[in-house]
VEXRO-784617 format. One line per 2 residues: number of its first residue (from 1); their letters; for each residue z negated, y negated, x negated of N, C-alpha, C. Coordinates in nm, 2 decimals. Each point is the difference from the previous one (the first is absolute). Layout:
N
NUM> A> Z,Y,X,Z,Y,X,Z,Y,X  ...
% end
This chain:
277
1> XX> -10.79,-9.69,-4.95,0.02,-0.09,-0.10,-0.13,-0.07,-0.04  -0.04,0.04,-0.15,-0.09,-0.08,-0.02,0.01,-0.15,-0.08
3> XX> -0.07,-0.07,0.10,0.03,-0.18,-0.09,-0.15,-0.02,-0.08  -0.07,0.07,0.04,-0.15,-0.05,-0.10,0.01,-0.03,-0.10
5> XX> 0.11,0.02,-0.10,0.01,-0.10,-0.10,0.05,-0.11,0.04  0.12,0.01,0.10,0.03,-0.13,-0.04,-0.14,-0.13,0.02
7> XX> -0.06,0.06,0.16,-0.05,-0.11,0.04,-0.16,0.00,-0.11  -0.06,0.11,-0.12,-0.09,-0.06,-0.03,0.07,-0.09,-0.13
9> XX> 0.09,0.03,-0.06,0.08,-0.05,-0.08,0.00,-0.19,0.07  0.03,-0.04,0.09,0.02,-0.11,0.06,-0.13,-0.05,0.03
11> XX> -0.14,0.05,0.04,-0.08,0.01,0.00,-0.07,-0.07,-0.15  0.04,0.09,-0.05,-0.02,-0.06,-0.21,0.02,-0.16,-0.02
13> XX> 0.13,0.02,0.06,0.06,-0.10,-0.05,-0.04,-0.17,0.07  -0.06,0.03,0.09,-0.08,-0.10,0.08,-0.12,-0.05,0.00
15> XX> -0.08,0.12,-0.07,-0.10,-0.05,-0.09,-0.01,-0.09,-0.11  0.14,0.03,-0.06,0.00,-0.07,-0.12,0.08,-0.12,-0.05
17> XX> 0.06,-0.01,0.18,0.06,-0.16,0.02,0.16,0.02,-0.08  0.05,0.12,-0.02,0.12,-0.02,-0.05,0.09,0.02,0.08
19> XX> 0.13,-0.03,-0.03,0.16,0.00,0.03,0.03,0.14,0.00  0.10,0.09,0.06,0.10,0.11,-0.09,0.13,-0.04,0.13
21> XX> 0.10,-0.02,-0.09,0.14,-0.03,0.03,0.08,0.12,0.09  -0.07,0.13,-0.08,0.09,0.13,0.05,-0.08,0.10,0.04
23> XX> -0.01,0.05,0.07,-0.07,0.19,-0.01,0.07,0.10,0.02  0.02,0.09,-0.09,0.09,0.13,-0.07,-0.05,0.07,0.08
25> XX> 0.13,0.06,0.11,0.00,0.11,0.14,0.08,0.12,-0.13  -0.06,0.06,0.00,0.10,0.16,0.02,0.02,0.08,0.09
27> XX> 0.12,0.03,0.07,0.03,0.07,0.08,0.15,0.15,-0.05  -0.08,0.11,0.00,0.11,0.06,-0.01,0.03,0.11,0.14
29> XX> 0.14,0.03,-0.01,0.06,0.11,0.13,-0.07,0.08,-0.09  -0.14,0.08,0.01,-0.03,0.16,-0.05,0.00,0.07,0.00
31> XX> 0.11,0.09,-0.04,0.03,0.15,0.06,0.00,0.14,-0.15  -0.13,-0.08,-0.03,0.01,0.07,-0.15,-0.08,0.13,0.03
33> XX> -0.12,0.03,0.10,-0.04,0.10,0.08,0.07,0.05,0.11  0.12,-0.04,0.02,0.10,0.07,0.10,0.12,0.12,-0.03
35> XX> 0.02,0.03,0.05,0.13,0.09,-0.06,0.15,-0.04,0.03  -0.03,-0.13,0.05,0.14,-0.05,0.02,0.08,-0.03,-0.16
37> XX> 0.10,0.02,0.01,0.07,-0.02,-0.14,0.06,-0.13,0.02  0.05,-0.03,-0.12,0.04,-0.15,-0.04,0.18,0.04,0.04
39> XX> 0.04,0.11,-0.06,0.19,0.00,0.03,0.02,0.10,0.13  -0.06,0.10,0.02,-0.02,0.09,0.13,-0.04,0.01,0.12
41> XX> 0.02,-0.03,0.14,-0.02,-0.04,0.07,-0.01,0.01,0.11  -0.09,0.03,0.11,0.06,0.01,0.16,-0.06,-0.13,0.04
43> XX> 0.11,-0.03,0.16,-0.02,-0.08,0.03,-0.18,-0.10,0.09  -0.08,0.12,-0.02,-0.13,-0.03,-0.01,-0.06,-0.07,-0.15
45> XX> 0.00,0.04,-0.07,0.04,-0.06,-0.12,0.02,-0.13,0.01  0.13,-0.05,0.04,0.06,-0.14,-0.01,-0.08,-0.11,0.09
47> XX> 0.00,0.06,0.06,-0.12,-0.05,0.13,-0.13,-0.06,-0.06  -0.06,0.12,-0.05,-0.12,0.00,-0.08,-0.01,-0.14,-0.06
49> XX> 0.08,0.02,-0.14,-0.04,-0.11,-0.09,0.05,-0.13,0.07  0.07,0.00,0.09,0.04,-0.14,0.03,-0.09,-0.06,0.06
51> XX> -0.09,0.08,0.08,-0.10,-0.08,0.12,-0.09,-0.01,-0.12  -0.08,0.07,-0.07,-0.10,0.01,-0.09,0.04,-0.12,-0.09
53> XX> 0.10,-0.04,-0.05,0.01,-0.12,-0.04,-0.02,-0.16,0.12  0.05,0.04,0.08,0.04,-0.13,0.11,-0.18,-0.01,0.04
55> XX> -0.10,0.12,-0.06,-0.14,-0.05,0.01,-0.04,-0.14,-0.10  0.10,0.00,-0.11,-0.06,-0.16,-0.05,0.00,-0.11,0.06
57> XX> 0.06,-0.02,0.12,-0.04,-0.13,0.10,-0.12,0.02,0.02  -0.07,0.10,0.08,-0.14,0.01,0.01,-0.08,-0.01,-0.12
59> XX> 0.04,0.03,-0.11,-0.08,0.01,-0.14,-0.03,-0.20,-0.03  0.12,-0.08,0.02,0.00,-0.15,-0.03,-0.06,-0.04,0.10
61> XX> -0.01,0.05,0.14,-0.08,-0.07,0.10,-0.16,0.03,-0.02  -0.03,0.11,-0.04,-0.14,0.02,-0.01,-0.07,-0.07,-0.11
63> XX> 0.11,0.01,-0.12,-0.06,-0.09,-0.09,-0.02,-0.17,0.02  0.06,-0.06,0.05,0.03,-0.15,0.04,-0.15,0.00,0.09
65> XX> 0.02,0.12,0.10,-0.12,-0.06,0.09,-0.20,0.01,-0.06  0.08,0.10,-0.08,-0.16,0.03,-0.09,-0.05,-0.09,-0.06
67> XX> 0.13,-0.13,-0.02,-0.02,-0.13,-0.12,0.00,-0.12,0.09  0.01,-0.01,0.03,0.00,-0.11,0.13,-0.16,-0.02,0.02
69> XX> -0.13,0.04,-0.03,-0.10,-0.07,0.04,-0.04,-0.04,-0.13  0.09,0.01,-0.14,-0.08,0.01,-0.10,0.09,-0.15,-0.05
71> XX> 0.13,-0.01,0.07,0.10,-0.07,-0.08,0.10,-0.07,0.14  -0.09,-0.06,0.11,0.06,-0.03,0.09,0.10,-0.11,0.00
73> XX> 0.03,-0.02,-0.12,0.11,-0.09,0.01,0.14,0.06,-0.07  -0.02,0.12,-0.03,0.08,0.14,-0.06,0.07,-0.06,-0.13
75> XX> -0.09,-0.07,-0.06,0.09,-0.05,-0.16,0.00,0.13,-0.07  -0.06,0.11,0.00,0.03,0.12,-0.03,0.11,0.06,0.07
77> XX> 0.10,0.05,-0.10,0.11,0.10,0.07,-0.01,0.11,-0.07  0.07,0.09,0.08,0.04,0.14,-0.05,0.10,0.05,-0.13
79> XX> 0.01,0.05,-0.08,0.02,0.04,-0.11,0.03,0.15,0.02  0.15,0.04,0.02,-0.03,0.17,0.04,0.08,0.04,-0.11
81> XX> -0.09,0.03,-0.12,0.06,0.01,-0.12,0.07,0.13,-0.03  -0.02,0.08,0.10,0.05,0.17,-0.04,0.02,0.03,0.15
83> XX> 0.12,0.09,0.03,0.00,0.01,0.14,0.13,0.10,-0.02  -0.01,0.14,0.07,0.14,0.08,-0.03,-0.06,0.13,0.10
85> XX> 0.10,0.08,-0.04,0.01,0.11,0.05,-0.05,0.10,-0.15  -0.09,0.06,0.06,-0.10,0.11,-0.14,0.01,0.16,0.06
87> XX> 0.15,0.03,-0.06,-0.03,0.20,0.07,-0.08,0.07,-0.14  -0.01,0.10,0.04,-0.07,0.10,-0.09,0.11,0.01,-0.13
89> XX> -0.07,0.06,-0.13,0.11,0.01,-0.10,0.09,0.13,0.01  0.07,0.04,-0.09,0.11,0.12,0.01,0.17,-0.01,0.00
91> XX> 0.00,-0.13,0.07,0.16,-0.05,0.01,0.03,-0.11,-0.13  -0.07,0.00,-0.10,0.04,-0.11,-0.10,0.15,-0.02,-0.02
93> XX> 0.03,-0.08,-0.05,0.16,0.02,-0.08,-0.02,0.07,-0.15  -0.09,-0.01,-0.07,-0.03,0.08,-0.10,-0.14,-0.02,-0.04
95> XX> -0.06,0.11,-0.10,-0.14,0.01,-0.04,-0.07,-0.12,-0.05  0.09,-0.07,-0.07,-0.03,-0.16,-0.07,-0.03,-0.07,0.11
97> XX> 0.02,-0.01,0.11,-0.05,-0.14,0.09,-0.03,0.12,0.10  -0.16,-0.02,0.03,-0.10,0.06,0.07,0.01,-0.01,0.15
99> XX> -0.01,-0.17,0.02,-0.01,-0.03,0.09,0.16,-0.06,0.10  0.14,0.04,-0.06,0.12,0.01,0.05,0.01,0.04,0.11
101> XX> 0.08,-0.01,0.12,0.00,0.05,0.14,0.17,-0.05,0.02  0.07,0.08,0.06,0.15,-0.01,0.05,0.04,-0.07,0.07
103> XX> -0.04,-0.13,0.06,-0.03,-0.07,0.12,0.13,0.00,0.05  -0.04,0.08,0.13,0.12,-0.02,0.10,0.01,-0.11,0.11
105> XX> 0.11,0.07,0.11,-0.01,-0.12,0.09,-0.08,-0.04,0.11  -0.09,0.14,-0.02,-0.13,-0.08,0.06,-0.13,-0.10,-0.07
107> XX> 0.02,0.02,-0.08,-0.07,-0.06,-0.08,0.05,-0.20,0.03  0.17,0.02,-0.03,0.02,-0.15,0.02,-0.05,-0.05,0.14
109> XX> 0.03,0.06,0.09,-0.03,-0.02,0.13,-0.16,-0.06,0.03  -0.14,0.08,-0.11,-0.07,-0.02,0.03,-0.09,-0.17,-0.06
111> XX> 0.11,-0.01,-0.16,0.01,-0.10,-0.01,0.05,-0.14,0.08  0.10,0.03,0.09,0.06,-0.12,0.08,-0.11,-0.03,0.13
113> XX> -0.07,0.16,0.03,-0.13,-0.04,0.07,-0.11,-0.11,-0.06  -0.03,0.00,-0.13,-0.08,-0.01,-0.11,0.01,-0.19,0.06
115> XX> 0.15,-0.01,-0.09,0.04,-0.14,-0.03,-0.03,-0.08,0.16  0.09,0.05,0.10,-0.05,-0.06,0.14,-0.12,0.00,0.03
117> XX> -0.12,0.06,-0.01,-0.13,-0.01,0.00,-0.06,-0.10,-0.11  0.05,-0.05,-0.11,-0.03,-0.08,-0.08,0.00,-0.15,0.07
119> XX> 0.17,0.03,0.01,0.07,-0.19,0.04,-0.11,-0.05,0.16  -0.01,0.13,0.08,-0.07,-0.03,0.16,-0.12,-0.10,-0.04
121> XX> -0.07,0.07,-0.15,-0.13,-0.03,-0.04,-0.04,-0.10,-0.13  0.17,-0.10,-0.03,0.00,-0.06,-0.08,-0.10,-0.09,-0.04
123> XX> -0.10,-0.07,0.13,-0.12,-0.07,-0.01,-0.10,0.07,-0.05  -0.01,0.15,-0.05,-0.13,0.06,-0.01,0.04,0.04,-0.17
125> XX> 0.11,0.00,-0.05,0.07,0.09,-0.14,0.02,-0.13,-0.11  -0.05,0.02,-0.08,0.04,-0.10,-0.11,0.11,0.07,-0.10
127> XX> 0.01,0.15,0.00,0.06,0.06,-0.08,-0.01,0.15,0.04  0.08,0.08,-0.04,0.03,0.15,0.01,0.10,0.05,-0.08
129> XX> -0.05,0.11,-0.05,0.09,0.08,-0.12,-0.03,0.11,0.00  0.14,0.08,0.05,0.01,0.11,-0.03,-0.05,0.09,-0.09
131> XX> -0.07,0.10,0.00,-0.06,0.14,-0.05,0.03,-0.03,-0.16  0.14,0.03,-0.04,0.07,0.01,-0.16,0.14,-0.01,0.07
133> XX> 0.11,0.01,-0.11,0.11,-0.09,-0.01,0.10,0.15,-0.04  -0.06,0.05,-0.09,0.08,0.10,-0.07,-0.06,0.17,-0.03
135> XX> 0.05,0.09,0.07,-0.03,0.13,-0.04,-0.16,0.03,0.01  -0.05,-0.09,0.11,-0.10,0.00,0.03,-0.01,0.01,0.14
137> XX> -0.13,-0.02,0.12,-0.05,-0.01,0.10,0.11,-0.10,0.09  0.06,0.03,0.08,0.07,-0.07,0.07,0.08,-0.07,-0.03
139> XX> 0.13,0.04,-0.13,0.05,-0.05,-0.11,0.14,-0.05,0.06  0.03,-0.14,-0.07,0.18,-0.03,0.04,0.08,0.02,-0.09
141> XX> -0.05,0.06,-0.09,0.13,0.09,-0.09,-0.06,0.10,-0.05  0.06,0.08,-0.02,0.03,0.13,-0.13,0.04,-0.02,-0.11
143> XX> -0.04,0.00,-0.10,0.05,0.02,-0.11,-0.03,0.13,-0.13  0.07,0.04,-0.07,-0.03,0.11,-0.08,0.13,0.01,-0.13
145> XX> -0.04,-0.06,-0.12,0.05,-0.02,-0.11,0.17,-0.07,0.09  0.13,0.02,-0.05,0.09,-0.10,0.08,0.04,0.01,0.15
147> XX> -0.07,0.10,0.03,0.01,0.01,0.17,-0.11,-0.07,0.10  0.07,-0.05,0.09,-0.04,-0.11,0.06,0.03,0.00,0.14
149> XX> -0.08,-0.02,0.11,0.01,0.02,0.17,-0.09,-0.14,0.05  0.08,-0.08,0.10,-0.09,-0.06,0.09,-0.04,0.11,0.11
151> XX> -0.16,-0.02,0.06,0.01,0.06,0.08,0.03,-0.09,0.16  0.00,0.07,0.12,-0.03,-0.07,0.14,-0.09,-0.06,-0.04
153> XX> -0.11,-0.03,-0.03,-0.09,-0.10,0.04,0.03,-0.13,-0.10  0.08,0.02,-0.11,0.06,-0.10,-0.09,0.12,-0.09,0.11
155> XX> 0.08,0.06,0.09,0.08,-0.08,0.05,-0.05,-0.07,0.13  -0.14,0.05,0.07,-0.06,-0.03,0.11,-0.01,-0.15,-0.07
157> XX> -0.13,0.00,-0.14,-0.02,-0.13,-0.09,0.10,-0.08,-0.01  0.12,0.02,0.00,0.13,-0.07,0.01,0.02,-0.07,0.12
159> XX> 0.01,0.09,0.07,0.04,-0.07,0.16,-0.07,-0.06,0.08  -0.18,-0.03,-0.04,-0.08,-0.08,0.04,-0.03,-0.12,-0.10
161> XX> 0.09,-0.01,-0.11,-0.03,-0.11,-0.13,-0.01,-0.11,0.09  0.16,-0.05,0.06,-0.05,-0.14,0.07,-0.09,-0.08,0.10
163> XX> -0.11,0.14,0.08,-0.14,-0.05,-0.01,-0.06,-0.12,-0.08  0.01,0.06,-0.15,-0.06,-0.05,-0.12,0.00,-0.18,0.07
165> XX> -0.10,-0.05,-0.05,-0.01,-0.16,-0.03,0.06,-0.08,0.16  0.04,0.08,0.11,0.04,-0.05,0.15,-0.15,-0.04,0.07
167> XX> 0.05,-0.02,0.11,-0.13,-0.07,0.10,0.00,0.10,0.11  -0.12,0.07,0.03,-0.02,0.12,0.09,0.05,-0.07,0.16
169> XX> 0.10,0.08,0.06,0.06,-0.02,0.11,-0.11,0.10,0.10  -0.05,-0.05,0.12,-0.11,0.11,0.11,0.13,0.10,0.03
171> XX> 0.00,0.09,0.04,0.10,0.08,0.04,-0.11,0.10,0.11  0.04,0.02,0.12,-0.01,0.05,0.15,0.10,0.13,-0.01
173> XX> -0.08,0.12,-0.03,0.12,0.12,0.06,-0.08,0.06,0.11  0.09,0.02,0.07,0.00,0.10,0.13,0.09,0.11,0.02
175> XX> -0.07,0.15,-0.05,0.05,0.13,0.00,-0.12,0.05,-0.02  0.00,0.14,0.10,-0.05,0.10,-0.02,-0.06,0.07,-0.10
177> XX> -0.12,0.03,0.01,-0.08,0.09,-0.12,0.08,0.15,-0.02  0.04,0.06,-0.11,0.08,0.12,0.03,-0.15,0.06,-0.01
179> XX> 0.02,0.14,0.12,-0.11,0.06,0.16,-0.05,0.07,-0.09  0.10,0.13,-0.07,-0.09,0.12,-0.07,-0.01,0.00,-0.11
181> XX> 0.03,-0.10,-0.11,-0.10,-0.02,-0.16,-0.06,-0.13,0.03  -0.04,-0.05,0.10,-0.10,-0.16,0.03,0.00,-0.06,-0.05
183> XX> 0.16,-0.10,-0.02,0.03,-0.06,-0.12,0.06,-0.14,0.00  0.00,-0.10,-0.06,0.09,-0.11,0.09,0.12,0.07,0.02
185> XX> 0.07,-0.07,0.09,0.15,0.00,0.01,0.10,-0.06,-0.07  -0.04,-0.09,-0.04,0.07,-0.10,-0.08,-0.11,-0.10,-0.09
187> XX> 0.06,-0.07,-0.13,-0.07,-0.04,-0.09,0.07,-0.11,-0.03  -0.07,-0.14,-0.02,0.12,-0.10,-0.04,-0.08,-0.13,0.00
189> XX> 0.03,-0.10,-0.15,-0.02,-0.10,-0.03,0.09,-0.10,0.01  -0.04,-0.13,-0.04,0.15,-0.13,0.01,-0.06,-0.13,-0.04
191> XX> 0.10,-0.02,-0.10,-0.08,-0.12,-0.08,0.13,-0.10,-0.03  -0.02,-0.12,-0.02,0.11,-0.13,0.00,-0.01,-0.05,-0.12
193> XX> 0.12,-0.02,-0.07,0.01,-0.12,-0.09,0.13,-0.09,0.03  -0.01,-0.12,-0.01,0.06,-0.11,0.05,0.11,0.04,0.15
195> XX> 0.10,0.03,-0.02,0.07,0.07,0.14,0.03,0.13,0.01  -0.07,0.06,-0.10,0.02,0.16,0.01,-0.14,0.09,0.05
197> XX> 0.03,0.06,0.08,-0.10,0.06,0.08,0.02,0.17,-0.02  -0.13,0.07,-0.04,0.03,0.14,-0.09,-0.08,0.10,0.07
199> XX> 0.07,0.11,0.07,-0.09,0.04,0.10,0.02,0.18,-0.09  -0.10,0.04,-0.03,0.00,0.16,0.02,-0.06,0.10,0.09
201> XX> 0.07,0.09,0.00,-0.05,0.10,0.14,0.02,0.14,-0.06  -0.11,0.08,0.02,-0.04,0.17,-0.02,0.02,0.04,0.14
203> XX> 0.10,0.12,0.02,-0.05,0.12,0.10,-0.02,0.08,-0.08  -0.15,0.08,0.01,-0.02,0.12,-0.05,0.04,0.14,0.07
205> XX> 0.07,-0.03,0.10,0.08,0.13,0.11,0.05,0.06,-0.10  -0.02,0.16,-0.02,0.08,0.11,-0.06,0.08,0.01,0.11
207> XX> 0.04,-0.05,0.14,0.07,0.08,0.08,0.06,-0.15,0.07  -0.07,-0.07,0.04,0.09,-0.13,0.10,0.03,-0.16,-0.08
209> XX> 0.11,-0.01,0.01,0.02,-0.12,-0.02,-0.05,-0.13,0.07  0.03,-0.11,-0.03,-0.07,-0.10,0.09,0.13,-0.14,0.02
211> XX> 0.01,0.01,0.11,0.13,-0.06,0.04,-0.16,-0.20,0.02  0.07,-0.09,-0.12,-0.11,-0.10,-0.02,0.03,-0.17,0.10
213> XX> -0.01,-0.05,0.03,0.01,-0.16,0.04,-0.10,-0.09,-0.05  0.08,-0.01,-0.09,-0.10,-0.17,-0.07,0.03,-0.10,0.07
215> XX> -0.10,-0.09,0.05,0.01,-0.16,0.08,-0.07,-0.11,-0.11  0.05,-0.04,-0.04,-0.05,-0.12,-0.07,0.01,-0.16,0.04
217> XX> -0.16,-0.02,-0.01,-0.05,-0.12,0.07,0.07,-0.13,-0.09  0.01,-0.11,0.02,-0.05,-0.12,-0.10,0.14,-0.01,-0.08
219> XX> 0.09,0.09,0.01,0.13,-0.03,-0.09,0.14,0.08,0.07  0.08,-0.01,-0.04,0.16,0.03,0.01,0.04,0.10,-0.09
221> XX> 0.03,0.12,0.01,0.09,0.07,-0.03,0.12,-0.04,-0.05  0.05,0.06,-0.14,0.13,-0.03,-0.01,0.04,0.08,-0.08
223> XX> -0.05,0.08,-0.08,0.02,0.12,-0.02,-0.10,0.07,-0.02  0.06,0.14,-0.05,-0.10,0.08,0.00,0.09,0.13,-0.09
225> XX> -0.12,0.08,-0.13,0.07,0.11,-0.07,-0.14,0.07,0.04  0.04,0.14,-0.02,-0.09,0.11,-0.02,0.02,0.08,-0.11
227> XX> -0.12,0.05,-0.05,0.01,0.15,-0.10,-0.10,0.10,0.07  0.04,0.12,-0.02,-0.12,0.10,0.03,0.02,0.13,-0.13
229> XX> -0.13,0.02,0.02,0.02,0.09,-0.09,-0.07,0.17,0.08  0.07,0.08,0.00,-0.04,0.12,0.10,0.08,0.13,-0.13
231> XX> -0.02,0.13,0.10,0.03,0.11,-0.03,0.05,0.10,0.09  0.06,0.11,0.01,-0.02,0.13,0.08,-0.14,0.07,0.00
233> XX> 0.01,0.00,-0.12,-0.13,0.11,-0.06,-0.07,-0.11,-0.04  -0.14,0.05,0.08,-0.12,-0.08,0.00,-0.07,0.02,-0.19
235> XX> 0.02,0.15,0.00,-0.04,0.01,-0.18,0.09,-0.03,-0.09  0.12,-0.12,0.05,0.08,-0.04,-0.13,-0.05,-0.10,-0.09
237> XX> -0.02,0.03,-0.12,0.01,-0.10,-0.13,0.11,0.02,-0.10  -0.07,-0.09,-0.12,0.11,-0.01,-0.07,-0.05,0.08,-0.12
239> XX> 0.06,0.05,-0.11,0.03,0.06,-0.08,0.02,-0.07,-0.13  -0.05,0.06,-0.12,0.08,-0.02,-0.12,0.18,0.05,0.06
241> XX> 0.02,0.11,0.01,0.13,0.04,0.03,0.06,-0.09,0.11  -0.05,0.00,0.11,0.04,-0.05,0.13,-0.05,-0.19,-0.01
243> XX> 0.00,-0.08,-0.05,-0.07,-0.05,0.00,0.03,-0.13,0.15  0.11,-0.02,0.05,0.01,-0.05,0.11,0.01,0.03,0.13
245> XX> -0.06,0.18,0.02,-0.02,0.04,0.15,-0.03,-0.09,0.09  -0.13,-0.06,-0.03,-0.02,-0.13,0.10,0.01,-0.13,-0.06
247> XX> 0.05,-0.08,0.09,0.05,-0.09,-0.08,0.03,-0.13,0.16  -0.02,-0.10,0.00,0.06,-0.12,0.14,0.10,0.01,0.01
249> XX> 0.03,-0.02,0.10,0.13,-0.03,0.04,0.04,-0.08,0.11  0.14,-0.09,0.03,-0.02,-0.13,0.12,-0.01,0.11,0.13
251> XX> -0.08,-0.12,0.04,-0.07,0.05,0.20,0.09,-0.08,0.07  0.07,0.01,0.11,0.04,-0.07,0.07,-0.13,-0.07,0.10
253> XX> 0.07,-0.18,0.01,-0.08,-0.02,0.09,0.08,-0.06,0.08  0.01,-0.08,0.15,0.09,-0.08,0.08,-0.09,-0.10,0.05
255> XX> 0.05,-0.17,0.02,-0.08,-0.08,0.06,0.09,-0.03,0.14  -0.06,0.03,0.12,0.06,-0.05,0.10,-0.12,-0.06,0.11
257> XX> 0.02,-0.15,0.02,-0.06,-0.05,0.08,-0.15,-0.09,-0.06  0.03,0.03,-0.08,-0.12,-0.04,-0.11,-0.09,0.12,-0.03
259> XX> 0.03,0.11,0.03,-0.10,0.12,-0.03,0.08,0.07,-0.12  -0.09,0.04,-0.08,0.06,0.11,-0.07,-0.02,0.11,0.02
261> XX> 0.14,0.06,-0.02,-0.05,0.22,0.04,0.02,0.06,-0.11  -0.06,0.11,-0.03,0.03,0.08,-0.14,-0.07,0.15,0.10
263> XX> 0.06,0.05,-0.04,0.01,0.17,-0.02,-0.12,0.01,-0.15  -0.11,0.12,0.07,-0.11,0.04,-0.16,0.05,0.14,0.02
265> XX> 0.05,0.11,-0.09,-0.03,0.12,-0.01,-0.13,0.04,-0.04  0.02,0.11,0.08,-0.16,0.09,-0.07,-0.03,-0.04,-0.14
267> XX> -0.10,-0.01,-0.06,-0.06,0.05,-0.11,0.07,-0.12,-0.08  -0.02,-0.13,0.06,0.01,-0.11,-0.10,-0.03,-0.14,-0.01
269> XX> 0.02,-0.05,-0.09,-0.04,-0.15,-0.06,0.10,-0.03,0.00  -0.01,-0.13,0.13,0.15,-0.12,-0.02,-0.07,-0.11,-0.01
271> XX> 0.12,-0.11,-0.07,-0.06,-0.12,0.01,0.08,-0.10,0.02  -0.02,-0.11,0.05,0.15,-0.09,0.08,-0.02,-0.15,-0.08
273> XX> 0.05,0.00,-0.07,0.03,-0.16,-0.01,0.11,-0.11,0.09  -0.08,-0.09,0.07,0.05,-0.07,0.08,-0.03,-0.13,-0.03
275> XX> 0.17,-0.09,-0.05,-0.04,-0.13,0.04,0.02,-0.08,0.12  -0.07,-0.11,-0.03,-0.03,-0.10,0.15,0.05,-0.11,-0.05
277> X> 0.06,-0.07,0.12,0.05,-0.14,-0.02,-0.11,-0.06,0.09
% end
């Protein structure tokens, strides 16, 4: 990873006695020299892009630390204006949009990585925005004259919305790295607004589920819903034709004793809203 811009860039800017509010990280998953495809896939593959993404933690740590002698009071934050998953071209939806990709459910998955690595690092991020929006690089919909598809990573954006505008909750997991793609085990943020406490969690297991115990400190249980959003088939999306293959659906969760339990299947993004009295 090279930072020599950033740090002569901050370097510049200390000469010349000025301010900057933000600095524009780009980070992309790049597998545009790979031969991994975007809808085709073995389960080395899924593996692949997810860890290769879950390297942007390291990408915001390196940068924060490279600025830290320049800006030690860190009024500079991070700005990660472009950030996605980039495969090679050939799988377009059509010739008109170049840069289109089918995003499946690995893809959402690698996003729920994305978002939890954001919220962990909410002190370092002033802002983040996805790649493009539409029929583009890491896209949440499809569109093509009156046909129209959200993709997985459009509903992952959904199921992490009430994040948005909360107060970052520390969250402590304890599970296992999965052994043979060297990967976390599990992935998961939690953030509060007034008595609602919003916790999401990724297993990237193509194969094990993760039987979960949430303990929450500082408040009372009193209820609790879940959604998750998963698949059979790890290369399922959606379609102009098909357009709700993947799609959330409710998670069971149970509180007993003040703990909560939920069941994760393989290959998904759940998220639990829980309020507290």
């Amino acid at each position: 990873m090279d930072l020599g811009w950033t740090t002569g860039f901050f370097e510049g800017m200390r000469n010349s006695r000025r301010t900057v509010d933000g600095l524009s990280v780009h980070y992309y998953t790049d597998f545009r020299n790979s031969p991994e495809k975007v809808a085709t896939f073995e389960a080395a593959g899924w593996y692949d892009v997810i860890r290769e993404g879950a390297r942007i933690e390291t990408v915001i740590e390196k940068h924060w630390e490279a600025m830290a002698p320049f800006d030690p009071q860190h009024h500079t934050k991070l700005v990660i204006d472009e950030w996605g998953v980039w495969y090679k071209p050939g799988e377009e939806i059509s010739p008109r949009y170049l840069l289109s990709q089918p995003m499946t459910l690995r893809d959402a998955l690698h996003t729920a990585v994305t978002f939890d690595t954001f919220n962990r690092h909410a002190d370092k991020i002033a802002m983040a925005n996805v790649a493009q929006t539409i029929n583009c690089i890491h896209s949440l919909f499809l569109a093509e004259g009156d046909r129209f598809a959200r993709t997985p990573c459009y509903h992952v954006f959904a199921m992490y919305r009430p994040h948005m505008g909360a107060s970052l909750v520390p969250m402590k997991i304890a599970c296992d790295d999965l052994k043979l793609p060297s990967l976390i085990g599990l992935s998961g943020s939690a953030s509060l607004r007034e008595k609602s406490l919003f916790t999401t969690l990724t297993n990237p297991s193509l194969d094990a589920s993760i039987s979960a115990r949430i303990q929450i400190t500082g408040g009372t249980v009193a209820e609790v819903r879940g959604t998750v959003l998963t698949h059979p088939d790890m290369t399922a999306r959606n379609t102009f034709a098909q357009p709700d293959v993947v799609h959330p659906a409710p998670l069971a969760a149970t509180l007993r004793n003040g703990l909560i339990a939920v069941s994760l299947p393989p290959r998904a993004v759940a998220s639990l809203e829980v309020r507290l009295v």
